[in-house]
MIDO-848624 format. One line per field, with one value per residue (C-alpha): residue in one letter; residue number from 1; x, y, z; chain. Coordinates in steps of 0.1 Angstrom, whole numbers, plus 5000, padded with zeros to 4 digits. Example, Ala and Ser with C-alpha at 12.3 -4.5 7.8 and 13.67 -1.06 7.14 Angstrom:
res c(A  S)
n c(1  2)
px c(5123  5137)
py c(4955  4989)
pz c(5078  5071)
chain c(A  A)
//
This chain:
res c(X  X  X  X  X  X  X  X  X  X  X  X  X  X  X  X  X  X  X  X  X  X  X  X  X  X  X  X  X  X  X  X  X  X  X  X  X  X  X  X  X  X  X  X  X  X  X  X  X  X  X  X  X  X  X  X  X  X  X  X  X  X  X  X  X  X  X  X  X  X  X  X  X  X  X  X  X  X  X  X  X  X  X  X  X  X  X  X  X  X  X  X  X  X  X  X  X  X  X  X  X  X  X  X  X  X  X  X  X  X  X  X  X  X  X  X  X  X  X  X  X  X  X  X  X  X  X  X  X  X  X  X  X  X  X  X  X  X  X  X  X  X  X  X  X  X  X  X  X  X  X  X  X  X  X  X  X  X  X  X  X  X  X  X  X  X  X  X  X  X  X  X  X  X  X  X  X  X  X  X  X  X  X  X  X  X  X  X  X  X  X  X  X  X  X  X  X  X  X  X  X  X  X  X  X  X  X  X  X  X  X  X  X  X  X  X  X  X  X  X  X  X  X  X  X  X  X  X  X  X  X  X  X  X  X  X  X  X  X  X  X  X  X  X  X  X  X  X  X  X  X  X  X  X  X  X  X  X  X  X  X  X  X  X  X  X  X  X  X  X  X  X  X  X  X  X  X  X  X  X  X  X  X  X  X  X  X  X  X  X  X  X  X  X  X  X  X  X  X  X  X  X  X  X  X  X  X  X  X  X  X  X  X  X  X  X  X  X  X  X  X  X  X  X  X  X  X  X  X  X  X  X  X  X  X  X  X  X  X  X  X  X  X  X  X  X  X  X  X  X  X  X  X  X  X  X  X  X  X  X  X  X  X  X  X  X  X  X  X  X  X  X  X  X  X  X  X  X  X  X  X  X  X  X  X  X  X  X  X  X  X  X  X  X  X  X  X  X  X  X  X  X  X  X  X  X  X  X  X  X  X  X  X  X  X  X  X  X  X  X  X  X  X  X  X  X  X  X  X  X  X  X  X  X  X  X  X  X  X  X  X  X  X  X  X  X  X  X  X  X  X  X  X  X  X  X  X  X  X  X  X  X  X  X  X  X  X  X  X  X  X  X  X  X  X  X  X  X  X  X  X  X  X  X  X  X  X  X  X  X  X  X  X  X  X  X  X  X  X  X  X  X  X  X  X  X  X  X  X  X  X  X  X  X  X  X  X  X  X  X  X  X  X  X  X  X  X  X  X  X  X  X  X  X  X  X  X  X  X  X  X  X  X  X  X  X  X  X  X  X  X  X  X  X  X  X  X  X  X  X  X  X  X  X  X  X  X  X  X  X  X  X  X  X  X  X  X  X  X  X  X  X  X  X  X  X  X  X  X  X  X  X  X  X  X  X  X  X  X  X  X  X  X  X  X  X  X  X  X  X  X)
n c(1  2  3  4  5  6  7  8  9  10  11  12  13  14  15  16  17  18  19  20  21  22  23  24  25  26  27  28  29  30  31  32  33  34  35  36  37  38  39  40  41  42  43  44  45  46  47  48  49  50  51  52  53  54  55  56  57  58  59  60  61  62  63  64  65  66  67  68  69  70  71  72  73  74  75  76  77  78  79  80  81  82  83  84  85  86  87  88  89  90  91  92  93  94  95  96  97  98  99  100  101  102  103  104  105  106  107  108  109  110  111  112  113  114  115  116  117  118  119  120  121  122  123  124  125  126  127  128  129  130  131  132  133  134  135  136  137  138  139  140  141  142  143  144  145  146  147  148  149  150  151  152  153  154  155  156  157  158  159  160  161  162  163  164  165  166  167  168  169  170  171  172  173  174  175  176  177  178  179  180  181  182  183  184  185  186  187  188  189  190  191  192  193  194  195  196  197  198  199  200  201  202  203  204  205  206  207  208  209  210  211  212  213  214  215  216  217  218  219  220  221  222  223  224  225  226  227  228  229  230  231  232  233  234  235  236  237  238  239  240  241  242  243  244  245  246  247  248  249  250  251  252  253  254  255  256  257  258  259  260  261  262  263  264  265  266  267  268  269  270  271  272  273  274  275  276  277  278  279  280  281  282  283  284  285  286  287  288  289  290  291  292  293  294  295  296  297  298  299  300  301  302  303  304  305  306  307  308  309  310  311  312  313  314  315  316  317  318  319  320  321  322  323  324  325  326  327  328  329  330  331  332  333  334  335  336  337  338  339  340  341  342  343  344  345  346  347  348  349  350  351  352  353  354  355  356  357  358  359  360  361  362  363  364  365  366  367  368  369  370  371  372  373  374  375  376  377  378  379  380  381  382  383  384  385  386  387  388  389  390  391  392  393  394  395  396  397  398  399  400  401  402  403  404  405  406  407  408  409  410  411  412  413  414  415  416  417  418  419  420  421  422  423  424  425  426  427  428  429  430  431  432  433  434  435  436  437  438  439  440  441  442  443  444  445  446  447  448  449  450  451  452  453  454  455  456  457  458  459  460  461  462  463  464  465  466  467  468  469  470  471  472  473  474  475  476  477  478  479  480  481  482  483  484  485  486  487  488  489  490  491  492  493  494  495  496  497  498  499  500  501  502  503  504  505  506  507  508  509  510  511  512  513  514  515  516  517  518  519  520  521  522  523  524  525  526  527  528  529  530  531  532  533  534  535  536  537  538  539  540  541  542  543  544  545  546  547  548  549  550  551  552  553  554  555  556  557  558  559  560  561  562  563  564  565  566  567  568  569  570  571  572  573  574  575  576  577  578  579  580  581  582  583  584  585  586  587  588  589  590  591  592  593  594  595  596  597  598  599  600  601  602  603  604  605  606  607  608  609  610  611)
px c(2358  2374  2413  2422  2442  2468  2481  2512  2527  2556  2586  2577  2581  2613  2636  2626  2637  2671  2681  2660  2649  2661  2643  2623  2614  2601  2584  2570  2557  2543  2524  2507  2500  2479  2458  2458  2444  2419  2403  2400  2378  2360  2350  2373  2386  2403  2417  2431  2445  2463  2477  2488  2506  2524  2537  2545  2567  2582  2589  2590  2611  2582  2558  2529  2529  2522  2498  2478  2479  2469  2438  2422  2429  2414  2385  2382  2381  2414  2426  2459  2470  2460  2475  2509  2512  2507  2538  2560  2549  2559  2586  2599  2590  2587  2568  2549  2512  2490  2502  2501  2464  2458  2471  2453  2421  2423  2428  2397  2375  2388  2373  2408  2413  2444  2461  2448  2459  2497  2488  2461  2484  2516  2495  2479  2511  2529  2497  2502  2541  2544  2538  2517  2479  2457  2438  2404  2373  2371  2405  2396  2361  2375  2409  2377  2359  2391  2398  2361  2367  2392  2379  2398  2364  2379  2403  2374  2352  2383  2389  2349  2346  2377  2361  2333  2352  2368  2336  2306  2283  2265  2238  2254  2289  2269  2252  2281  2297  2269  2270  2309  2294  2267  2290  2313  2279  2285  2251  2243  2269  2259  2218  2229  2249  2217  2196  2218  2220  2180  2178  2205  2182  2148  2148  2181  2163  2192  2198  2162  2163  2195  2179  2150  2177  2198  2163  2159  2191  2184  2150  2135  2108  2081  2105  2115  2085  2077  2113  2107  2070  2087  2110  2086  2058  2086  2102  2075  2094  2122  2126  2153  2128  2097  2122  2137  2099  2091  2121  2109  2072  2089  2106  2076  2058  2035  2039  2006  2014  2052  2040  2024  2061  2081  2055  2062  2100  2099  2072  2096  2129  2126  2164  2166  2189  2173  2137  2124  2139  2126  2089  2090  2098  2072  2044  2059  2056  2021  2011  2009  2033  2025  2032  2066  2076  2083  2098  2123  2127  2136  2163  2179  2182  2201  2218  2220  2239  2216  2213  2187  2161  2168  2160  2131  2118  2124  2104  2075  2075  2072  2044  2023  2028  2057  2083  2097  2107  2121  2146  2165  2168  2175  2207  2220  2217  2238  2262  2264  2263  2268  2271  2237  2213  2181  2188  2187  2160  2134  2148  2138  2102  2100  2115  2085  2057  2071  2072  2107  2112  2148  2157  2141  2157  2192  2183  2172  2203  2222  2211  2213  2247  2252  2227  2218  2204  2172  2141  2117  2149  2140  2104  2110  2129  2107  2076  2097  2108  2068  2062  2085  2068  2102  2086  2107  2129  2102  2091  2131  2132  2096  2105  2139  2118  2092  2115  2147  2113  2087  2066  2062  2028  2034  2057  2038  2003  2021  2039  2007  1988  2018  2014  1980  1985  2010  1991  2009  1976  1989  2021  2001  1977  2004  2014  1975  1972  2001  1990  1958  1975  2001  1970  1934  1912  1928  1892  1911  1934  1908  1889  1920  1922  1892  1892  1930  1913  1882  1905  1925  1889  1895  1860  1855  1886  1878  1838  1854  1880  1856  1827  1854  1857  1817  1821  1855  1841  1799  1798  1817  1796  1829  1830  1794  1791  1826  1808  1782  1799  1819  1783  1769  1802  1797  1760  1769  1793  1766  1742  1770  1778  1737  1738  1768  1747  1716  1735  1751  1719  1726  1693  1697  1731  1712  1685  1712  1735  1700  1695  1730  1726  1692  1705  1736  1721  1696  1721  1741  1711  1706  1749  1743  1711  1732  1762  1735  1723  1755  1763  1737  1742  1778  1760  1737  1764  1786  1758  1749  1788  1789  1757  1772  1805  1783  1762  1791  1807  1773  1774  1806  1794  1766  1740  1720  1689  1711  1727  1694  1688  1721  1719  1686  1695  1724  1699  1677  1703  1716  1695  1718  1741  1748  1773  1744  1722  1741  1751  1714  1708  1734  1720  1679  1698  1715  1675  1663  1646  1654  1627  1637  1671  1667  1647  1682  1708  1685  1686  1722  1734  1709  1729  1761  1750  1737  1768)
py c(8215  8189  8185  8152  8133  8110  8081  8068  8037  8050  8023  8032  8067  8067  8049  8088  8104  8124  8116  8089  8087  8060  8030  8026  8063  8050  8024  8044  8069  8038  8028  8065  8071  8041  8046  8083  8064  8035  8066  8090  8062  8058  8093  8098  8131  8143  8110  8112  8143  8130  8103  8120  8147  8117  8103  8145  8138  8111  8114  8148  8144  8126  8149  8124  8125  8166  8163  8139  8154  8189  8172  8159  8198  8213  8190  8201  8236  8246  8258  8280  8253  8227  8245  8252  8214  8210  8242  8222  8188  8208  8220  8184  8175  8208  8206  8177  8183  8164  8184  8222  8205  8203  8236  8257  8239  8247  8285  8284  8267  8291  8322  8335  8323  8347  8325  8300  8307  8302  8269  8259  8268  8252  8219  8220  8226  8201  8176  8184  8166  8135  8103  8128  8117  8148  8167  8151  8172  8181  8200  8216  8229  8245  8260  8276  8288  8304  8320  8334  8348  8367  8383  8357  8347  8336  8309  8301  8291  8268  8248  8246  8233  8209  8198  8188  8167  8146  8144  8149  8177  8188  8218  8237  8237  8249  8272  8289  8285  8306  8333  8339  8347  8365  8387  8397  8404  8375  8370  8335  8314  8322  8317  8281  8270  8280  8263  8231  8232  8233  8207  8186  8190  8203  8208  8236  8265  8288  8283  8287  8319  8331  8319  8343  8369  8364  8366  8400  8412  8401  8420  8387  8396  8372  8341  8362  8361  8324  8311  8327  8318  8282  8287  8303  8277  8247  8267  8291  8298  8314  8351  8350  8339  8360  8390  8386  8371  8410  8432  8411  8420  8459  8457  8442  8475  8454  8474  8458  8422  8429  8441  8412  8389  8416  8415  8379  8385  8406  8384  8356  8371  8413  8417  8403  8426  8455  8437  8470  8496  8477  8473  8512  8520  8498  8513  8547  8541  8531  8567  8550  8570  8570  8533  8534  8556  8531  8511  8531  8542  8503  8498  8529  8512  8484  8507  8545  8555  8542  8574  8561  8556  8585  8607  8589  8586  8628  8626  8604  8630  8660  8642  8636  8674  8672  8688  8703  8666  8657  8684  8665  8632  8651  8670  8636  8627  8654  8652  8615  8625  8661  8654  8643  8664  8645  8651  8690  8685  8665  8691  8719  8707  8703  8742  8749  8733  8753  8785  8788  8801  8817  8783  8762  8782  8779  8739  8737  8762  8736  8711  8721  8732  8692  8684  8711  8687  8677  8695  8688  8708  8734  8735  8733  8762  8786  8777  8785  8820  8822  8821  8846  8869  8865  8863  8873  8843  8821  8826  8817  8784  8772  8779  8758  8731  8726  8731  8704  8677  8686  8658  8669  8683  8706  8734  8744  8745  8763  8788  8792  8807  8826  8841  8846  8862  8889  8898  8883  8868  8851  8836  8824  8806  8793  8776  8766  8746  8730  8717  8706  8687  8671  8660  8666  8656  8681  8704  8727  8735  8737  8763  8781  8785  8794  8822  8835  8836  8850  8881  8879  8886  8856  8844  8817  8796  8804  8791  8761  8758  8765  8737  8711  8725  8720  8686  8673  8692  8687  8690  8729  8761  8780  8770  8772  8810  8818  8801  8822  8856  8846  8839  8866  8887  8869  8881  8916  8912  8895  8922  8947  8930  8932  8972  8975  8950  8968  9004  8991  8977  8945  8932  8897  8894  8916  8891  8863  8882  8890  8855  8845  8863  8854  8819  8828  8846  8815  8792  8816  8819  8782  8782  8804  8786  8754  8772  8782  8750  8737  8763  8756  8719  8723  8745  8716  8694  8708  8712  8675  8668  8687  8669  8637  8644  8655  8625  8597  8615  8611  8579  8571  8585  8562  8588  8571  8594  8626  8607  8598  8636  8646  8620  8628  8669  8660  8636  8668  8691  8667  8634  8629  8618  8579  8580  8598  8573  8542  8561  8567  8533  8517  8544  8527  8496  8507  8516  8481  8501  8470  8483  8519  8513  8486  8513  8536  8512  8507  8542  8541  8516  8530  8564  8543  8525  8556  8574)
pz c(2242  2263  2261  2247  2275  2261  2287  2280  2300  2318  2308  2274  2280  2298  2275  2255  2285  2283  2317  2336  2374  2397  2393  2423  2416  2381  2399  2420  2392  2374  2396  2407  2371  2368  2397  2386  2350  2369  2388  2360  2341  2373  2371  2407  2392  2424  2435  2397  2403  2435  2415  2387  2408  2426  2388  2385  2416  2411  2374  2366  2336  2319  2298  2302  2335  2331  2301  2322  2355  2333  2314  2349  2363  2335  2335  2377  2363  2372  2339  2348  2370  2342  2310  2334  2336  2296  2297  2313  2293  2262  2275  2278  2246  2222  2191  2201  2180  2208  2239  2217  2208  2248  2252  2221  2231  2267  2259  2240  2264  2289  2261  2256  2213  2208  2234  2220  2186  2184  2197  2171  2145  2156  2163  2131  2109  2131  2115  2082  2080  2062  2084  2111  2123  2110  2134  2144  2136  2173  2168  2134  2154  2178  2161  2134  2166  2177  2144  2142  2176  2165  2131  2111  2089  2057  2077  2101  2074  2059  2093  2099  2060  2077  2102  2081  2060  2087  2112  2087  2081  2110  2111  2135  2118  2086  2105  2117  2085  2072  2102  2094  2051  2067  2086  2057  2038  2011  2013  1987  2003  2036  2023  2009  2042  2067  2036  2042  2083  2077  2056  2075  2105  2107  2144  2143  2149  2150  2115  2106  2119  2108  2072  2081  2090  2053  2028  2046  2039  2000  2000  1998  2031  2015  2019  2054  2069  2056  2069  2105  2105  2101  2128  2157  2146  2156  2188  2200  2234  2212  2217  2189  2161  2173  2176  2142  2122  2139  2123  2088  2092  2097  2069  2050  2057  2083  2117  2132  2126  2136  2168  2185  2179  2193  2226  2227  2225  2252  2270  2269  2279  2292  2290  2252  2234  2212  2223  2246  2214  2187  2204  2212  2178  2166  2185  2176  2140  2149  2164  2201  2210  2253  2251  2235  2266  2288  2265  2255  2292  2294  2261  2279  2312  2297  2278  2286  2259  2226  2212  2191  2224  2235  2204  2200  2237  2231  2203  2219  2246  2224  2203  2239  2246  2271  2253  2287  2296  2259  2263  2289  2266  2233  2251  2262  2223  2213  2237  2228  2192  2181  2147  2143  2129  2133  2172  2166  2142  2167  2191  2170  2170  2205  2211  2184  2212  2237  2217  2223  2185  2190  2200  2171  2145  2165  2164  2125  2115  2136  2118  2082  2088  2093  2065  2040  2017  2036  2020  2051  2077  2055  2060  2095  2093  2077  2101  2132  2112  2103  2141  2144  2119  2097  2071  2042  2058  2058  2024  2015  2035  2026  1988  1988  2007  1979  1949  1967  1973  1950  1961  2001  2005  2033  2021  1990  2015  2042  2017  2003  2031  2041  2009  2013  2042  2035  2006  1977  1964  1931  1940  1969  1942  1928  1958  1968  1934  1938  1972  1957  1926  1955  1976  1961  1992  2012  2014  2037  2012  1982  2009  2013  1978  1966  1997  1981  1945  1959  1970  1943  1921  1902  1909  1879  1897  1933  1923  1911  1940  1966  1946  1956  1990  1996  1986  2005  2036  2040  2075  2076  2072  2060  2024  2015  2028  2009  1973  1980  1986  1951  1932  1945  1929  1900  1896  1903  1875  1853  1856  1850  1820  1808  1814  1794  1765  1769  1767  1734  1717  1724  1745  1737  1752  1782  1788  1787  1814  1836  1837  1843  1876  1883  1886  1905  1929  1933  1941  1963  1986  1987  2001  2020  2040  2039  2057  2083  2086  2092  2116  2137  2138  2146  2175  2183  2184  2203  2225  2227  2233  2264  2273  2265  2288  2316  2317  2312  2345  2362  2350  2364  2396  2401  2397  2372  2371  2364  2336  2321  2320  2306  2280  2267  2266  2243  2220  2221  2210  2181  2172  2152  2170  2173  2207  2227  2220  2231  2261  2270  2263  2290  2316  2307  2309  2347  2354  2341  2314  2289  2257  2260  2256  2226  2209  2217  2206  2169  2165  2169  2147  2123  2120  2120  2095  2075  2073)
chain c(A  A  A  A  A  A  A  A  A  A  A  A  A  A  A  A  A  A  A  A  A  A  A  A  A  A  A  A  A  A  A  A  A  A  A  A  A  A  A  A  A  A  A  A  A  A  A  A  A  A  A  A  A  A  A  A  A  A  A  A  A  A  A  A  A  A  A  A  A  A  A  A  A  A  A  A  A  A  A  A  A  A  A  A  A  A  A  A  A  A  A  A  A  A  A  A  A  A  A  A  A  A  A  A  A  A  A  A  A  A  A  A  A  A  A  A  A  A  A  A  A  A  A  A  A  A  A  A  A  A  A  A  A  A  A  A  A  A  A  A  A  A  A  A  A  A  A  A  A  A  A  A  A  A  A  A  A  A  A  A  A  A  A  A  A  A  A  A  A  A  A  A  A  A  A  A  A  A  A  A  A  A  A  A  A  A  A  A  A  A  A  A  A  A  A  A  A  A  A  A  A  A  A  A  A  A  A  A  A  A  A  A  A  A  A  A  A  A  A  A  A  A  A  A  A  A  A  A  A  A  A  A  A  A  A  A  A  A  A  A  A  A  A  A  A  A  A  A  A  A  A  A  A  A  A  A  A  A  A  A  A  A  A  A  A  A  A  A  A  A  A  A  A  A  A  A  A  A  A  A  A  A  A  A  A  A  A  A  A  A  A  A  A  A  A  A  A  A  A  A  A  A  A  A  A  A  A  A  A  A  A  A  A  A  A  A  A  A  A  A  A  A  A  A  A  A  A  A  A  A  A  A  A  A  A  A  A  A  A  A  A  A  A  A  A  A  A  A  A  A  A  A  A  A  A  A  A  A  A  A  A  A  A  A  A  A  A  A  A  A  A  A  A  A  A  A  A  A  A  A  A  A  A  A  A  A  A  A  A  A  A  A  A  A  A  A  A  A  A  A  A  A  A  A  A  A  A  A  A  A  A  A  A  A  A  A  A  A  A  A  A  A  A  A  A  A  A  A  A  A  A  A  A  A  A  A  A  A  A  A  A  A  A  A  A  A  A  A  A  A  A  A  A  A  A  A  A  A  A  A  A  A  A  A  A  A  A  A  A  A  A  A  A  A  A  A  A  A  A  A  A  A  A  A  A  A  A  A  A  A  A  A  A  A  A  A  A  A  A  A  A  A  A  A  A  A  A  A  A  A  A  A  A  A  A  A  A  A  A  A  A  A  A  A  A  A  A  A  A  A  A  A  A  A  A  A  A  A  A  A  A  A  A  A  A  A  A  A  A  A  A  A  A  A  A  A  A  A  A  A  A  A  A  A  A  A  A  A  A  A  A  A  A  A  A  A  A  A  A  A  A  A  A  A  A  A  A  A  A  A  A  A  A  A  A  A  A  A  A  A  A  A  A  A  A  A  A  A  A  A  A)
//
């Protein structure tokens, strides 16, 4: 803010002088402070300065002489020299309200408020005795900028609320009145103060945004998304709005319409603050995890200590199988932060993917010695011990993840097949069904469980188990031929059964059991073609896949004619298969072969259509 100048005529000012110049030095004086005045209006600033200086000189009792000859050297943008002159002005006249206004309001333009302060204060005070001018709205402004500055919030929002009063509202004075609430998390006064500034002026997009910001922080994304909708639709070029209408649409649950705002954030301005994290994190949430690498590689060249980008850029790295370099970022988390256990966590997983075991279980131990609560450290746990052939450990970990979160689907269908696999067949069941309940279209785990039951000679559950199996997974031979190794168990035990009825008299009961496994016996061979069938067309298919890869590199190698060869061997091997067909299509099209490869792409979109 500019420093208010005021100009005094000199005769006036000397009769307040304690001990006056010579005359013809006042003269003198007089006259330099006018010219210093004429060219300060002309917009002459250094001849003003010159002048002024001269009055300085001649008069230096005077304090106007130094107020004025301080305004013009603060306005040149020498502000030591300017607020030394205001000193020495005040020194000449303490307490005098205008010149500590000069002074406070100086500081603050120069960004240094706690100078500034003492200042502010004493002016202020000094305004508030009986027969004193009050401060203009200018002066209550920047004393509540000052304040803010310095953490005072409660004071700042009194001398802004001042400031309205004796200028009028203004949106930006509500808007800041609102970020100070904001910032102490009184979130309804500071939602009514942005509502205000927005209604007060449509055009303020700060407080728009800073609306959008508040409705987040009260859960209210709808209203959120709607308020910063508003405010990028009125200032599209503002990376501040798309930035923020993206962290809403996050919090909203809405990753892929987030995304393209936080692109335009970083479109607009690259170095906006948090824009590089926030879009890596994005995309990271949205499994694309090879193109939040760079942009986490950029949040941690602004800043190389955001322990945040670096745990996840280790992560990203692990997820796109190179652990080895996700090591380096996840130790300068730690050291950064070694009371973190997510860092030894995401660390443990990428120790897992380079079967360094010893080392994942010193990472998960690590970290549940910082957080013993979490269920899924747990499970992370007893899979590296399970690696390890631990297994009485693992069995211990994987249990206390399941029964601390008995909603996470993993530990009950990992414990399960551990089970299973060391030979404890009905606790392992136990485990299977509660995988099942937890997530019913998980046919592996249905197959899993019908096998454990199967072994378990439980055959009427694993039949039933294995029934769902055939029907989440149609396209594997595995279930089919277990079903059928179960019927055909339970016929065996069906035509026991009639033996035993026919060796006690009972020949009804005999027929009944003979026909029992007539029919099971039926339907187990009719699994066990279908699990042939399907074996040979996974066969076929992967047959016609290596086809297919064949001909696309032909293909990419301009040999048209080979590619036309490859292409058909793999429709050979699987018709069935709708990507072989629309790649032997584009090579008739390369050969000019126009009705041969329509007939290809209607076959295509017919099996697309059909599945």
């Amino acid at each position: 803010m500019a420093a208010t100048l005021l100009f005094t005529l000199l005769p006036f000012a000397l009769g307040q002088a304690a001990k006056a110049p010579k005359p013809s030095a006042v003269q003198r004086a007089d006259a330099a402070f006018r010219a210093g005045f004429a060219a300060r209006q002309a917009g002459n600033l250094s001849e003003a300065r010159a002048r002024f200086a001269e009055a300085v000189r001649f008069a230096p009792q005077i304090p106007e002489a130094h107020e004025a000859l301080g305004a013009v050297l603060v306005e040149l943008g020498k502000t030591a020299e300017g607020i030394a002159e205001f000193a020495s002005a005040l020194k000449r006249r303490p307490g005098d309200g205008a010149i500590e206004a000069n002074i406070a309001l100086t500081y603050a333009k120069a960004g240094d408020p706690a100078k500034a302060l003492p200042y502010f204060e004493a002016a202020f005070t000094a305004s508030q005795q009986p027969g004193r001018q009050p401060m203009d709205a200018a002066f209550c402004e920047g004393y509540a900028r000052a304040l803010a500055a310095v953490g005072r919030r409660a004071d700042a929002i009194s001398l802004f609320q001042a400031a309205i009063e004796r200028g009028g509202a203004r949106a930006e004075l509500l808007d800041a009145i609102g970020s100070l609430h904001a910032q102490m998390s009184e979130w309804e006064p500071a939602k009514q103060a942005f509502e205000q500034a927005v209604e007060l002026n449509g055009s303020y997009t700060s407080a728009r945004v800073h609306l959008g910001i508040v409705l987040r922080q009260q859960q209210d994304l709808d209203d959120s998304v709607k308020t910063l909708q508003a405010a990028v639709a009125h200032e599209p070029g503002n990376a501040q709005a798309h930035f923020e209408l993206g962290r809403s649409l996050e919090a909203a649950g809405q990753d892929e319409g987030a995304l393209p705002e936080l692109q335009e954030t970083v479109r607009l301005d690259p170095a906006f603050d948090g824009g590089p994290n926030e879009l890596a994190m994005t995309l990271q949430r949205l499994g694309r995890q090879e193109e939040a690498i760079p942009w986490f590689q950029k949040a941690l060249e602004r800043d190389p200590k955001n322990i945040g980008a670096l745990t996840n850029l280790g992560l990203a790295l692990t997820l796109t199988g190179k652990a080895k370099e996700a090591l380096e970022y996840f130790e300068k988390a730690r050291v950064l932060s070694p009371q973190d256990a997510t860092i030894y966590k995401d660390r443990g997983v990428a120790h897992i993917q380079l079967s360094a075991f010893e080392d994942a279980i010193a990472d998960f131990q690590a970290a549940l010695a910082l957080d013993p609560n979490d269920p899924q450290l747990h499970y992370d746990l007893g899979l590296a011990y399970k690696f390890k052939d631990r297994m009485d450990e693992a069995v211990a970990e994987l249990s206390k993840a399941g029964k601390m979160d008995p909603t996470l689907q993993d530990p009950p269908y990992t414990l399960g097949i551990l089970l299973m696999q060391i030979g404890r067949l009905d606790e392992a069941a136990v485990e299977l069904k509660k995988a099942v309940a937890l997530r019913p279209e998980n046919g592996d785990a249905w197959s899993i469980l019908g096998s454990t039951l199967k072994q378990a000679s439980r055959l009427d559950e694993a039949a039933e188990a294995l029934r769902h199996a055939v029907e989440l997974l149609p396209g594997q031979p595995g279930p089919p031929v277990t079903l059928a190794g179960v019927l055909a168990n339970q016929a065996s035990a069906a035509l026991a059964d009639a033996e035993a009825a026919e060796t006690a008299g009972d020949n009804a009961k005999a027929e009944q059991e003979r026909a029992k496994a007539a029919k099971l016996r039926a339907e187990a061979a009719e699994f066990r073609r279908h699990s042939a069938e399907l074996a040979r067309a996974s066969v076929n298919r992967q047959k016609a896949n290596f086809a297919l890869n064949a001909g696309n590199q032909l293909l990419l190698r301009g040999q048209v004619a080979d590619a036309v060869s490859r292409f058909q061997e793999s429709v050979a091997a699987d018709a069935t298969f709708a990507e072989a067909h629309k790649q032997l299509a584009a090579a008739y099209d390369r050969q000019g072969r126009a009705q041969d490869a329509a007939a290809e792409r209607e076959k295509a979109a017919g099996l697309e259509a059909g599945k």
